[in-house]
KEKE-3310 file (N, C-alpha, C; in steps of 0.2 Angstrom, whole numbers, plus 5000, padded with zeros to 4 digits):
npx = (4907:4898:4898:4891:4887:4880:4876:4873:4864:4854:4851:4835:4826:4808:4799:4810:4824:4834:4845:4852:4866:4873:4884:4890:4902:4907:4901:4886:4883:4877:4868:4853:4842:4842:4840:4831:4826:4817:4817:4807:4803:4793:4791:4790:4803:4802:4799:4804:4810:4815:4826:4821:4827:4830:4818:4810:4802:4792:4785:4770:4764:4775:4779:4777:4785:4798:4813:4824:4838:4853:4870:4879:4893:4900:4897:4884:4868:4856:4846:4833:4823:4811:4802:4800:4794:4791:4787:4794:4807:4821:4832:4838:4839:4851:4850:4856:4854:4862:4860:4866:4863:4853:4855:4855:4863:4864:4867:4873:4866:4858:4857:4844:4834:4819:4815:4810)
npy = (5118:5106:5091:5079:5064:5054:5037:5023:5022:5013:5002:4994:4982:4982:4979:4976:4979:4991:4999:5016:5024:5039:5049:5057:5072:5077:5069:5063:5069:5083:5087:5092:5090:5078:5068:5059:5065:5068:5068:5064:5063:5074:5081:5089:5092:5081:5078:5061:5054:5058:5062:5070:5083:5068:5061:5050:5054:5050:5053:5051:5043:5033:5027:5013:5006:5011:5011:5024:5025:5026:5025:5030:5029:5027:5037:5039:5041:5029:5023:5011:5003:4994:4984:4994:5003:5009:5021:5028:5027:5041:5055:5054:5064:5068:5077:5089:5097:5108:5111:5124:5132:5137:5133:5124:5107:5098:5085:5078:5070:5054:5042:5032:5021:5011:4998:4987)
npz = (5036:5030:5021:5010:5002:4991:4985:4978:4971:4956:4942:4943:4943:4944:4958:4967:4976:4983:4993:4998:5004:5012:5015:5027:5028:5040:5050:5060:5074:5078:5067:5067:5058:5045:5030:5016:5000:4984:4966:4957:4938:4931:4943:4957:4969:4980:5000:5004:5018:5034:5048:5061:5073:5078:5077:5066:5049:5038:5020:5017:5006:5007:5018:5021:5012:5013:5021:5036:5041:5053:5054:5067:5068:5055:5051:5042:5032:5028:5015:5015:5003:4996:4987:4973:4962:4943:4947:4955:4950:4948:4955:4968:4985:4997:5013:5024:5040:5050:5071:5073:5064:5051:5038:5026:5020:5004:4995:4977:4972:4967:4955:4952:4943:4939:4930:4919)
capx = (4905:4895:4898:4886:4890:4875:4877:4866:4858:4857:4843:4832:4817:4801:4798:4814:4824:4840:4849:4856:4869:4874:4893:4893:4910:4906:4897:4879:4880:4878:4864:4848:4838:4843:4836:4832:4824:4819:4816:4805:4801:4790:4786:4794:4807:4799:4802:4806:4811:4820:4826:4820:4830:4829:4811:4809:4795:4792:4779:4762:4764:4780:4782:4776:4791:4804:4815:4827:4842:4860:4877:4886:4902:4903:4894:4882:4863:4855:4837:4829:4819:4807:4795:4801:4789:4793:4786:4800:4813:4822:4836:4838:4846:4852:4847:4856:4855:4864:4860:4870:4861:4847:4860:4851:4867:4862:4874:4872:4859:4858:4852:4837:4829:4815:4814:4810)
capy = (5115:5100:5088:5076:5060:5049:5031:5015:5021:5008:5000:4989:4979:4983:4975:4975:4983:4995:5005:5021:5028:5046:5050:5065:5072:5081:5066:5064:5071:5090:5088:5094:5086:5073:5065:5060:5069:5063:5072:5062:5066:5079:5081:5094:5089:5081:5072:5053:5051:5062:5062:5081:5080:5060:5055:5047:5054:5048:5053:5046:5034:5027:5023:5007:5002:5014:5015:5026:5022:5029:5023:5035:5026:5025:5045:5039:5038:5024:5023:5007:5005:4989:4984:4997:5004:5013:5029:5027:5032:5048:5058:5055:5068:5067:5084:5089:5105:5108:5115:5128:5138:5136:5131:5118:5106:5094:5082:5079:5063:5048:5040:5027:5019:5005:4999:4980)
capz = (5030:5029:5012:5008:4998:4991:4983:4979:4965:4953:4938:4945:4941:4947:4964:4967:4981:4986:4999:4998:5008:5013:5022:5028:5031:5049:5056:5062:5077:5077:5064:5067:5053:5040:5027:5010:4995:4977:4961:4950:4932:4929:4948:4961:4974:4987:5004:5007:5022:5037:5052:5063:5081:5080:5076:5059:5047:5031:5016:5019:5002:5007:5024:5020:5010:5014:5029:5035:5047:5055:5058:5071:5069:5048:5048:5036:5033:5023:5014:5013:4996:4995:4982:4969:4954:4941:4951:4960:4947:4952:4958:4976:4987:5003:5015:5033:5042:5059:5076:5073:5059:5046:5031:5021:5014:5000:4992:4972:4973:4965:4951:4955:4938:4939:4925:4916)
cpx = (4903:4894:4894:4887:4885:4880:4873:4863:4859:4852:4842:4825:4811:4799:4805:4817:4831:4839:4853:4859:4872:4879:4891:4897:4910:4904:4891:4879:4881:4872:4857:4844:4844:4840:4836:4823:4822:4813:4813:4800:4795:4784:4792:4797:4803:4803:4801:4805:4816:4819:4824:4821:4829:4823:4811:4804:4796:4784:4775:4763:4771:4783:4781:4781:4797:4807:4821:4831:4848:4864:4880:4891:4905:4899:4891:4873:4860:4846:4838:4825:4817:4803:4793:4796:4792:4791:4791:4806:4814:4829:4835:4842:4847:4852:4850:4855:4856:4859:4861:4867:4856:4849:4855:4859:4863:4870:4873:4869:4864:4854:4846:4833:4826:4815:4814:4813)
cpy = (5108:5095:5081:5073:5055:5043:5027:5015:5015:5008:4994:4987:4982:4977:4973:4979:4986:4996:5011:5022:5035:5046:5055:5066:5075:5076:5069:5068:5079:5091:5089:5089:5081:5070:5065:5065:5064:5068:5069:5063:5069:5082:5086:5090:5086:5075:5065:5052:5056:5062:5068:5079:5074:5056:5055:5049:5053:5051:5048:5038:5031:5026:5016:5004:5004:5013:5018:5025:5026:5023:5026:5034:5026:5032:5044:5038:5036:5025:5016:5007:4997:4991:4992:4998:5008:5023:5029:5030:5039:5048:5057:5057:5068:5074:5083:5098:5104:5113:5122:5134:5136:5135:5123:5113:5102:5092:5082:5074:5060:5044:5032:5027:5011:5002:4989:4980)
cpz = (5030:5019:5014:5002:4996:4988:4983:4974:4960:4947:4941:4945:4946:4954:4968:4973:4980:4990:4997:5003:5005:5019:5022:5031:5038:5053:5057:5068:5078:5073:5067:5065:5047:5038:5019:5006:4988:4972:4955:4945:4933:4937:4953:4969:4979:4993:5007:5014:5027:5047:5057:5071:5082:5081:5068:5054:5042:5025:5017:5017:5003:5011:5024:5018:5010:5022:5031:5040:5047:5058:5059:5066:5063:5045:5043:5037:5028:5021:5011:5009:4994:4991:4976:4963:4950:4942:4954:4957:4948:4953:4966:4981:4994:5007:5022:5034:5048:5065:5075:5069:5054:5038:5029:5017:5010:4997:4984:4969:4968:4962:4954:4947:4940:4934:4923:4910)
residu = (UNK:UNK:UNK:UNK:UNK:UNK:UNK:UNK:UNK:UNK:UNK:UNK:UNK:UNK:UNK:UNK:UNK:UNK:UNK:UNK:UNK:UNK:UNK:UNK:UNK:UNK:UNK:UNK:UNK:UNK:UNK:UNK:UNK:UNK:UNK:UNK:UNK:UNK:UNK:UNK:UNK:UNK:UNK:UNK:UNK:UNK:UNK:UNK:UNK:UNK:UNK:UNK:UNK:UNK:UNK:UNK:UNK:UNK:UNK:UNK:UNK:UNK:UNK:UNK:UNK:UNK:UNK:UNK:UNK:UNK:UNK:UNK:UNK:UNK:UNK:UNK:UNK:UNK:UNK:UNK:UNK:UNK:UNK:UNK:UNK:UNK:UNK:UNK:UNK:UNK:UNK:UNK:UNK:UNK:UNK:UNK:UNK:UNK:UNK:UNK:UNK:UNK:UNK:UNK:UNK:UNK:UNK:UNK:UNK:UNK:UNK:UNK:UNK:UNK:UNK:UNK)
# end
């Protein structure tokens, strides 16, 4: 069983920046895919940012100011969130799936408001 813990969310101005992180209680290494997610208003799950066997890929419109990174040794992955807008508000969830089998985990996101 793989648990999946976000954090970072916060409110923050417009132009403004975060980091999320994501512990996962198993450690990174075993995982297949990792990566973030985000749920914003009135728009269907879509993907951020994720790692698939250790190449990096990101949504089109927001490799520009997003980035997404690992630290083995603290089993956690972090998103980078530069130059904030209010389209950015959202639930943001963090996503792995092992080697091992076709299990989809999810952790329970994290709120992210833009806002002035």
């Amino acid at each position: 069983q793989v648990q999946l813990r976000e954090s970072g969310g916060d409110l923050v101005q417009p132009g403004g920046s975060l980091r999320l992180s994501c512990v996962v209680s198993s450690g990174l290494f075993g995982l297949s895919t990792m990566g973030w997610y985000r749920q914003t208003p009135g728009k269907q799950r879509e993907m951020v940012a994720e790692f698939v066997r250790g190449t990096a890929t990101y949504a089109d419109s927001l490799r520009d100011r997003f980035t997404i990174s690992t630290d083995y040794a603290e089993n956690t992955l972090y998103l980078r969130m530069n130059g904030l807008s209010h389209e950015d508000t959202g639930i943001y969830y963090c996503k792995a799936t092992t080697f091992l089998g076709t299990t989809e985990y999810w952790g329970q996101g994290t709120q992210v408001t833009v806002s002035s």
